[in-house]
C-alpha positions, 0 to 999 in steps of 0.5 A: 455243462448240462442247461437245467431244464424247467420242471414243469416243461419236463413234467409236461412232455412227460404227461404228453407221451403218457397220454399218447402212448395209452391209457395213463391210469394204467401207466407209470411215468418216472425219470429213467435211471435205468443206464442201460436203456439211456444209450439206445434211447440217446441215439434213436430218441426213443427206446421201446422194450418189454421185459418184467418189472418188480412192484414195491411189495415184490411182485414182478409183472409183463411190462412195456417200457418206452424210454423218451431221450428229453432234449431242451430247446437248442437239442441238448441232452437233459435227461430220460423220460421213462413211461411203463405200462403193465401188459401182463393181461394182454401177453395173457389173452395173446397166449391164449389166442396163439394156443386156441389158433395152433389146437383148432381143429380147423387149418388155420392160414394167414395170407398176405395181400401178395398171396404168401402164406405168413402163419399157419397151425398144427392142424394144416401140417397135419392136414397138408403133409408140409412142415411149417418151415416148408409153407410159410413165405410161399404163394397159397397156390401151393395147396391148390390143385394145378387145374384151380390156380389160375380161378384161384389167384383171381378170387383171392384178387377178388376178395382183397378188393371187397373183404367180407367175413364170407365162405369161399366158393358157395355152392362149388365143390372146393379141393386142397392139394396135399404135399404127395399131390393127392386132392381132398375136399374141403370147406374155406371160410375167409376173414379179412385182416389187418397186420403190420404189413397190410391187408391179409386174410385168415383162412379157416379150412375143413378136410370134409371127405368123411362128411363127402363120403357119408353123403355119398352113402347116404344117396346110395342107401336112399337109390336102393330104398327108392327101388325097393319101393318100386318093387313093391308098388309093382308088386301090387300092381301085378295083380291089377294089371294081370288081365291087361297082360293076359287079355291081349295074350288070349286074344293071339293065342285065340286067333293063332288056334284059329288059323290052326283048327281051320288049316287041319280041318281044311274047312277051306279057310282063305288066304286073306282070312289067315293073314288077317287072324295072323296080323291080330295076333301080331297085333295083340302079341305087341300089346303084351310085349308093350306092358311088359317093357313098360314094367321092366322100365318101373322097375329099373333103377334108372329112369326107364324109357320116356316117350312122347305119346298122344292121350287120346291114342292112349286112351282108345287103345285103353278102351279097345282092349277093354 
């Protein structure tokens, strides 16, 4: 024979479980007829279900139920307590979510504290090559070029110890491996998580190859405008630096005529004469040939031929050639 329970201790426990299970304005606490949530709720003590539930006008709405087996003070079984809680604003705001993380434009992976990737969106199978089924349960490293693994696993170790909403790898060149095993460049942000089985991190990735090749373009057009500058500074330069050329140029051509004129005549010119006029002339040629190496440098696209040079010589030959 079942021992009749006081009122006020049912009513009690179930005011309690209320309570504990949320916010109770928002709860609807009611002994359970339902007879088929009883058997579970018997055995286990206690039975939690969603399902819809119907309002007195007709409305039907998402709603969490819990079932509570009520047992008096020697355990008996007296009765069920029921405690149902509207949702339907909830599931809405989840749905939204799951629809906002699976349409991103951005690949977008859950990974365990082991390193197993645990959910994934459309953007990173298209970004992957991988289906779905082929991802989840398996080590992130998976996406990761052979040659990073290994720096790979002890970041990720890294920033389980410390989790901080942060991009991964500033300042380094980051690369994902696709399933054909080609490598492409990317841009990682990370956000720790908390999920039913522990810490995880949620990892926002961005195939940046567009944006590496338009940068790459970019420095390109700039080296060309770069040069055509130098051209055109060297363009105006030739004119100011024409007698530079030409000074040292007359000068040896002056003394080769020399040593020409006085071999005809046979004015009877000495051998150390010759010789001297032939070292200047040596001498004036490499000047000449000094600017010009020195001009063809500018105007390279590289940075030329650099050389350590003493001022005070410079300026003497400057003055000498003057």
């Amino acid at each position: 024979q079942r021992q009749t329970l006081d009122v006020t201790d049912l009513l009690k426990r179930l005011v309690l479980l209320a309570v504990a299970l949320g916010d109770h304005r928002q709860q609807q606490v009611v002994l359970c007829r339902e007879m088929r949530d009883q058997p579970g709720a018997a055995a286990a003590g206690r039975l939690e279900r969603e399902g819809l539930q119907q309002r007195a006008d007709g409305r039907e709405f998402r709603a969490s139920i819990v079932v509570t087996a009520l047992r008096d003070e020697a355990g008996r079984l007296v009765g069920f307590g029921r405690v149902v809680r509207d949702v339907t604003a909830r599931r809405r705001e989840e749905q939204n979510l799951r629809l906002m993380v699976e349409r991103s434009m951005s690949g977008i992976i859950v990974v365990n504290a082991r390193g197993e990737i645990t959910s994934v969106n459309a953007q990173t199978e298209k970004m992957f090559g991988y289906e779905r089924s082929e991802l989840i349960g398996r080590p992130i490293e998976i996406l990761v070029p052979d040659r990073f693994q290994a720096e790979h696993r002890r970041s990720r170790d890294r920033f389980l110890g410390a989790p901080l909403i942060r991009p991964m790898g500033a300042g380094r060149d980051l690369f994902g491996r696709r399933r054909d095993g080609t490598e492409f460049a990317v841009e990682i942000g990370l956000s720790p998580l908390e999920s039913d089985e522990g810490p995880a991190v949620l990892s926002s990735i961005v195939d940046i190859t567009e944006r590496k090749q338009a940068e790459d373009r970019a420095r390109i057009h700039l080296a060309d405008l770069a040069h055509v500058a130098r051209l055109s500074v060297v363009g105006r330069m030739f004119s100011e630096l024409a007698h530079e050329i030409n000074q040292p140029l007359a000068a040896a051509a002056n003394y080769a005529r020399a040593c020409v004129a006085f071999t005809r005549a046979g004015q009877g010119a000495s051998p150390h004469d010759l010789v001297e006029w032939m070292e200047k002339t040596a001498v004036q040629t490499t000047r000449a040939l000094d600017i010009v190496k020195r001009m063809a440098a500018f105007v390279k696209k590289d940075g030329g031929i650099r050389m350590a040079d003493d001022v005070h010589r410079l300026i003497e030959r400057v003055v000498s050639s003057s």
